[in-house]
C-alpha positions as CSV (number, residue, x, y, z in Angstrom):
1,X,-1.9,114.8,87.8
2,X,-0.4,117.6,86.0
3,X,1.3,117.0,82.7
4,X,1.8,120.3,80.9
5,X,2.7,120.1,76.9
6,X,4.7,122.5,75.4
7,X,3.4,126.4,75.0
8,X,2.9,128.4,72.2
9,X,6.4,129.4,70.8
10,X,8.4,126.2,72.1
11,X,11.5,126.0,70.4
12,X,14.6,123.7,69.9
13,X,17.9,124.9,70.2
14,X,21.1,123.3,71.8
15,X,22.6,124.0,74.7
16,X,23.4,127.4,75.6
17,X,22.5,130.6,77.4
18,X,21.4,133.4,75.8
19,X,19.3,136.5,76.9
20,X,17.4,134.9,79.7
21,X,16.1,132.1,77.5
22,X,17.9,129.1,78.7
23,X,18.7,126.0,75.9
24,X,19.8,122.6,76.9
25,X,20.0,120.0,74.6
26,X,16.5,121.1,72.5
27,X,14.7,122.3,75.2
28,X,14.1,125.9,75.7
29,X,13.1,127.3,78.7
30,X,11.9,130.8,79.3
31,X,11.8,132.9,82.3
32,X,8.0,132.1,82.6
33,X,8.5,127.8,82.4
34,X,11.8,128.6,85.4
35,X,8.8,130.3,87.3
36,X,6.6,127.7,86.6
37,X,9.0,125.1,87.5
38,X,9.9,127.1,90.9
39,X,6.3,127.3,91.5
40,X,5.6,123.3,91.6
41,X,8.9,122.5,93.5
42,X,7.7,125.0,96.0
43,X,5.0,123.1,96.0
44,X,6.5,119.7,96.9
45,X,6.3,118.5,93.3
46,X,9.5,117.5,91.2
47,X,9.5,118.4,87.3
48,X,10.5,115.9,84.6
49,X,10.5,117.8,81.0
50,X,11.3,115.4,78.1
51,X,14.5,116.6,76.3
52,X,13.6,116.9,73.4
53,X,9.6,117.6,73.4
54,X,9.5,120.0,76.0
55,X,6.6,117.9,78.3
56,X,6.4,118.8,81.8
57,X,5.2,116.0,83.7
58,X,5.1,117.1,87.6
59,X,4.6,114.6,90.8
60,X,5.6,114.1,94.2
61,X,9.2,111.9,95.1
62,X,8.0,108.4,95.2
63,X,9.7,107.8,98.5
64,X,7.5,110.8,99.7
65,X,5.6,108.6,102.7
66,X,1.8,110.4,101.3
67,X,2.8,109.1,97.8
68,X,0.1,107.3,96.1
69,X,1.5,105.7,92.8
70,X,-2.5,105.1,91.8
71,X,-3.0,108.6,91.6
72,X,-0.1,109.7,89.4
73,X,-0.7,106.4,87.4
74,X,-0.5,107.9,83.9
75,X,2.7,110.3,84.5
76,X,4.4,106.8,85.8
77,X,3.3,105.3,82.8
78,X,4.9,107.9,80.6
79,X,8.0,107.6,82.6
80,X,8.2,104.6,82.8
81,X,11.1,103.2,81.0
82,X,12.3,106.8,79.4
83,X,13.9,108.5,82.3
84,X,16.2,108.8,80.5
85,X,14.9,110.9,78.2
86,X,13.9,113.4,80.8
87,X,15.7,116.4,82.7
88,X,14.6,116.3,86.6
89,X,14.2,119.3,88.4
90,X,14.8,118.4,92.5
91,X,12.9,120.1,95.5
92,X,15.1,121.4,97.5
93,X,16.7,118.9,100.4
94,X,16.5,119.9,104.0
95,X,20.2,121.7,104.3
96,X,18.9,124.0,100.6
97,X,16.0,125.4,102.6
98,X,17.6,125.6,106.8
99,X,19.9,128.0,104.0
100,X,17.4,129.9,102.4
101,X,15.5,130.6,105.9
102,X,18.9,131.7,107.5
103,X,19.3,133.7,104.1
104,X,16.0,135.3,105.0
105,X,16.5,135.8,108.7
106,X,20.0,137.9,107.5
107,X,18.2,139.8,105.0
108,X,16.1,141.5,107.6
109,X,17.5,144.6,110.0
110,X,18.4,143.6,113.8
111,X,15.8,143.6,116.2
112,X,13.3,141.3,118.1
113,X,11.8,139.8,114.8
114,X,15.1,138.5,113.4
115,X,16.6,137.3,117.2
116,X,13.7,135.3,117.4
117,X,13.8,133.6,113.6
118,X,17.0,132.8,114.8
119,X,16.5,131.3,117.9
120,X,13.7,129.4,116.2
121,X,16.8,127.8,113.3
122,X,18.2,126.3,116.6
123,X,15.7,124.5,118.4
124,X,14.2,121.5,117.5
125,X,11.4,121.6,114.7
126,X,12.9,124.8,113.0
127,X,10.8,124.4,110.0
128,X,7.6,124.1,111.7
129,X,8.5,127.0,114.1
130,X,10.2,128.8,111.7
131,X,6.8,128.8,109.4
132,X,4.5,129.6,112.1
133,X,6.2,132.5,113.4
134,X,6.6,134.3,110.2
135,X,3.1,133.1,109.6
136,X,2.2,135.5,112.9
137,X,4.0,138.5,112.1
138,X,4.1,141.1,109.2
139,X,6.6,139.6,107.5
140,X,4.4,136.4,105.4
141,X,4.9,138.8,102.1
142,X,8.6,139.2,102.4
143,X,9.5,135.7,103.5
144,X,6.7,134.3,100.8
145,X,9.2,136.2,98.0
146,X,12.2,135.8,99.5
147,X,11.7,132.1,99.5
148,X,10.1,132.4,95.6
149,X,13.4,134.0,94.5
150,X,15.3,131.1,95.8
151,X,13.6,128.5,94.3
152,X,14.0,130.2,90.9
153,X,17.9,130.3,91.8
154,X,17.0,126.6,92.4
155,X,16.2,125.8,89.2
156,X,18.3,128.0,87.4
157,X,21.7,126.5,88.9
158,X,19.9,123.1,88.4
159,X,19.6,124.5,84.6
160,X,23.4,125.0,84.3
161,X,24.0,121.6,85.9
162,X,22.3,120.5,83.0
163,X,24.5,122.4,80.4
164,X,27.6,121.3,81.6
165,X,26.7,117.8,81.9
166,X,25.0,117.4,78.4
């Protein structure tokens, strides 16, 4: 269960952005909580921060067929009633990441490598093959940032979602 209360230096301010410390409502978000945030969506985990507190609470998308509500029993319980009160930070869907991988594969100079990412985009499974041939090449570090940097974009546009809706 992770649940994460606000860090040292957690500040209210409304909704603006300023110096790459990003307000909404009162919460503040620095560079370091985006990271975090990117880091747990990465990880298959969706983040709910209370408005005005600043509480992370992070867990798996309940329609996620491995979910186990008894396990993330006391984040539900704190949910519970206040979502509300909560901003939620999405995983990426399926179409987000077949972009960021095509986004990689286009980054990279022509030549055997990037032929065959792309061939592996348009057969079935391209996730899975995708993965496993990056996994088997020299590339792991490139694609592994590559994919980092878009999940912080991730969060970020989710961030100005955010401002322009509250």
């Amino acid at each position: 269960m992770a649940i994460l209360e606000p860090k040292a230096g957690f500040n209210s301010a409304s909704s603006s952005l300023f110096q790459g410390v990003m307000y909404f409502n009162r919460v503040k978000l620095s560079e370091n909580t985006v990271r975090e945030i990117a880091d747990w969506l990465q990880c298959g985990l969706e983040c709910w921060i209370h408005k005005l507190r600043g509480t992370m609470y992070f867990l798996p998308k309940k329609d996620d067929p491995y979910f186990d509500p008894d396990q993330w029993k006391e984040v539900l319980l704190a949910l519970e009633g206040n979502e509300n009160e909560f901003l939620v930070f999405q995983m990426m869907d399926n179409s987000h990441s077949l972009q960021v991988m095509q986004g990689f594969i286009w980054s990279l100079q022509d030549g055997f490598e990037r032929n065959e990412l792309e061939k592996t985009l348009k057969g079935s499974n391209p996730f899975h093959h995708f993965n496993l041939m990056v996994e088997v090449s020299d590339l792991g570090e490139a694609w592994s940032n590559y994919r980092f940097d878009a999940h912080m974009d991730w969060v970020k546009s989710q961030v100005k979602c955010y401002e322009l809706v509250h």
